[in-house]
N, C-alpha and C positions, 0 to 999 in steps of 0.2 A: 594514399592521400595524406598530406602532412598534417599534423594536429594546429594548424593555425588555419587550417579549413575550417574547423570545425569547432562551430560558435552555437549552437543550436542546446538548450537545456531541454529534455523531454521529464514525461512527468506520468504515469500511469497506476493504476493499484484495481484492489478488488479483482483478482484473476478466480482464488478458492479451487486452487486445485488440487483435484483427487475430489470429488464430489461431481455429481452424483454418482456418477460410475467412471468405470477406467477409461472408456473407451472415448464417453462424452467429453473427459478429464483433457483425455488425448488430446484429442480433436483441437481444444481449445489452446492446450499447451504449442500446440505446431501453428498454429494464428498467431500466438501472442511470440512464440523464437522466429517467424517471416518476419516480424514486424521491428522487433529488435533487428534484424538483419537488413530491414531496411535502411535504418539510420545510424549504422554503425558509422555513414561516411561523414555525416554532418553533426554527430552527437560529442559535444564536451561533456555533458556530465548527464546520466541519468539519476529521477526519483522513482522508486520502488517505495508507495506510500501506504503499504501492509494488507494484509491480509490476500499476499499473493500467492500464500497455502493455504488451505482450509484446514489443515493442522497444520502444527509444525512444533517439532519435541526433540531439542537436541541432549541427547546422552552424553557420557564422559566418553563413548567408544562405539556410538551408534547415532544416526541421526536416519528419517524415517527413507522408504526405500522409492524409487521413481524422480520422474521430473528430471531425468539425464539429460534431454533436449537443451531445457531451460537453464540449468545450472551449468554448461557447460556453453552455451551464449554467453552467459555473463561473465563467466571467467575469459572468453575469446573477447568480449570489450571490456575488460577490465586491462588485461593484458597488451590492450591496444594503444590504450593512456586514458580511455574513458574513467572519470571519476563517478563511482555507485554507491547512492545513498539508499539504506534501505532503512524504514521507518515501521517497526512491531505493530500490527495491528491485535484486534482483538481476538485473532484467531490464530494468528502466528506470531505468540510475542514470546515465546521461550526459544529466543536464538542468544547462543551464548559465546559464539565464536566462531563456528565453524565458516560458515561464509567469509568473517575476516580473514581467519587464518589462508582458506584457502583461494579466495580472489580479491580479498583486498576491498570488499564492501565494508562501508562503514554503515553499523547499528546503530539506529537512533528511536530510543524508549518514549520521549515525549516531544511535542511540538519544536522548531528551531525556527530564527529568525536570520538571513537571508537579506543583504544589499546585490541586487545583480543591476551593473549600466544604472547605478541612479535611483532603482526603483526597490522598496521596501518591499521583503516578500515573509509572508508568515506561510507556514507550512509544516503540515502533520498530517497522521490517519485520521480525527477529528472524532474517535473514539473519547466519551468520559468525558467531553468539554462540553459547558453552557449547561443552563440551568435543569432541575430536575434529576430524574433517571438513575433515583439514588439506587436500587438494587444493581444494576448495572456498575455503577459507582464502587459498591461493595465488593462484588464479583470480581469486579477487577485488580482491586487490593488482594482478596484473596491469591488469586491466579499468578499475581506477582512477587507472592510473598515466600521470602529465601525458603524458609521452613516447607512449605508446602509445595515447593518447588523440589526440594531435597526428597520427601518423602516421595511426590510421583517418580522420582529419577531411581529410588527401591526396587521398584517395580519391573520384571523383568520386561525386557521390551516388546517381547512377542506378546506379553499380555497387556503392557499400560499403551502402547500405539495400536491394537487393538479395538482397545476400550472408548479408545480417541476415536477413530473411524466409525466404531460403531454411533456415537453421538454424535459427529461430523454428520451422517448420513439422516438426522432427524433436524438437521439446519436448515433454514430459510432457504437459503442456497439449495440446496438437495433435494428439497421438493419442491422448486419452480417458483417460491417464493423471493421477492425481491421489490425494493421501496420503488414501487414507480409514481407515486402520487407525490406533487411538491402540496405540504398542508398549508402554507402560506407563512409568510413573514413571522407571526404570531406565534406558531406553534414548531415552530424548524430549530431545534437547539443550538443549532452552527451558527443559524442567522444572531439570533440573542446572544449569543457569544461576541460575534464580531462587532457588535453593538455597543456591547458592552466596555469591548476591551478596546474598542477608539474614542473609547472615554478619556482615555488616560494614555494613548499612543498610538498614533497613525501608522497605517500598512496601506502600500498598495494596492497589494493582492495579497489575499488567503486563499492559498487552493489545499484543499482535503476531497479525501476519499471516504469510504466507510457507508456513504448513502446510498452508493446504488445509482444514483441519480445525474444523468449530465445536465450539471445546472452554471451558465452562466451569467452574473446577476450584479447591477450597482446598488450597492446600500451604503447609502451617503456615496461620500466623496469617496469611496474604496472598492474593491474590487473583488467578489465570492467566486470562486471556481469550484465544483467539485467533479474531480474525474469519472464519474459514471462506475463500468465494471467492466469485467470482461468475461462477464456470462452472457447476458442477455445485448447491450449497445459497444461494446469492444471500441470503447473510447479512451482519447487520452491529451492532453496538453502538452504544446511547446512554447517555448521562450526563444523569439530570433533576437536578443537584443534590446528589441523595443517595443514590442505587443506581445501579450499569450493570447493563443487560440486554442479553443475546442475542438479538438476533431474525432473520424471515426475512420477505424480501417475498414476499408472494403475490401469485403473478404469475398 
């Protein structure tokens, strides 16, 4: 199919794989590579909007072991002419090249703003934005920081990825925990974000991930999306153009 078929922006995140276990990990892994293999024929560009490992630790000569399935889809639609953005969540933000080097995904550490047909699009994991949440705030700083980034790459890797699974495995995620409840307007950090920040500049659309939650919602004159996950509702958004939609694969 020639790339001038293919006009379709897709958009999904929150996969967390390798939690709870291998098999469940699997399982999910092979839903979410049929599903890239469905739209390989209509997709210009996908977003990968973080936390589509539940680790992820790349070394100068080691990066963590599995996920052949999926890494190896994306390099077959990258390779295709699909363009891949992939956006660090809070759980897999220590990517340092290895995906660009070797399929041409482009890493993006914080939010990016987006004209697609006319329509203003803001877009990120939606981690560390909006009011509050200072510990989480801090933690993050840490986690990013050159130094202590250096010092866990010390670490041999059998023991610092390890260390990571072992604490991977006490996540929200791993025990069946996952944000199903919307708190309302009020209390939604995303929402007071987008509130805030079209104070001083209009978006069409904001689509984030990071909630757990498929939410999609008018606040004001703009447009909140968040992609759900792909634990528990294996949902995701596309762009034909001229509307985004919510959907879910039926698996």
């Amino acid at each position: 199919m020639e790339n001038a078929e293919r006009n379709k922006i897709y958009f999904a995140s929150d996969s967390h794989l390798g939690v709870p276990d291998y098999e469940s990990s699997l399982e999910r892994e092979k839903i979410f590579v049929k599903w890239l293999d469905s739209i390989k024929d209509d997709a210009a560009e996908l977003y990968l909007l973080g936390d589509i490992f539940d680790f992820w630790f790349e070394y100068r000569h080691a990066v963590p072991k599995g996920f052949a399935r999926l890494l190896g889809k994306l390099a077959e639609l990258s390779d295709a002419g699909i363009k891949i953005s992939f956006f660090t969540g809070n759980h897999d933000m220590w990517m340092f090249g290895y995906l660009t080097k070797e399929m041409n995904v482009q890493i993006y550490r914080a939010p990016v703003e987006r004209t697609m047909n006319g329509k203003k699009f803001f877009i990120g994991h939606g981690d560390g934005i909006g009011p509050d949440d200072h510990g989480y705030k801090f933690i993050k700083k840490v986690f990013s920081n050159k130094v202590c980034q250096w010092l866990f790459a010390c670490l041999h890797p059998n023991f610092g990825l390890g260390l990571a699974r072992y604490l991977s495995r006490k996540s929200r995620v791993a025990n069946g925990k996952t944000d199903e409840i919307f708190l309302g307007e009020e209390k939604e950090r995303l929402i007071q974000f987008i509130k805030e920040n079209e104070k001083t500049k209009h978006f069409d659309y904001y689509i984030f991930g990071h909630r757990h939650l498929p939410l999609d919602l008018e606040i004001g004159n703009t447009r909140y999306l968040n992609l759900g996950d792909w634990v528990v509702h294996f949902s995701y958004a596309v762009w034909d153009g001229e509307k985004v939609e919510l959907k879910k694969v039926q698996k």
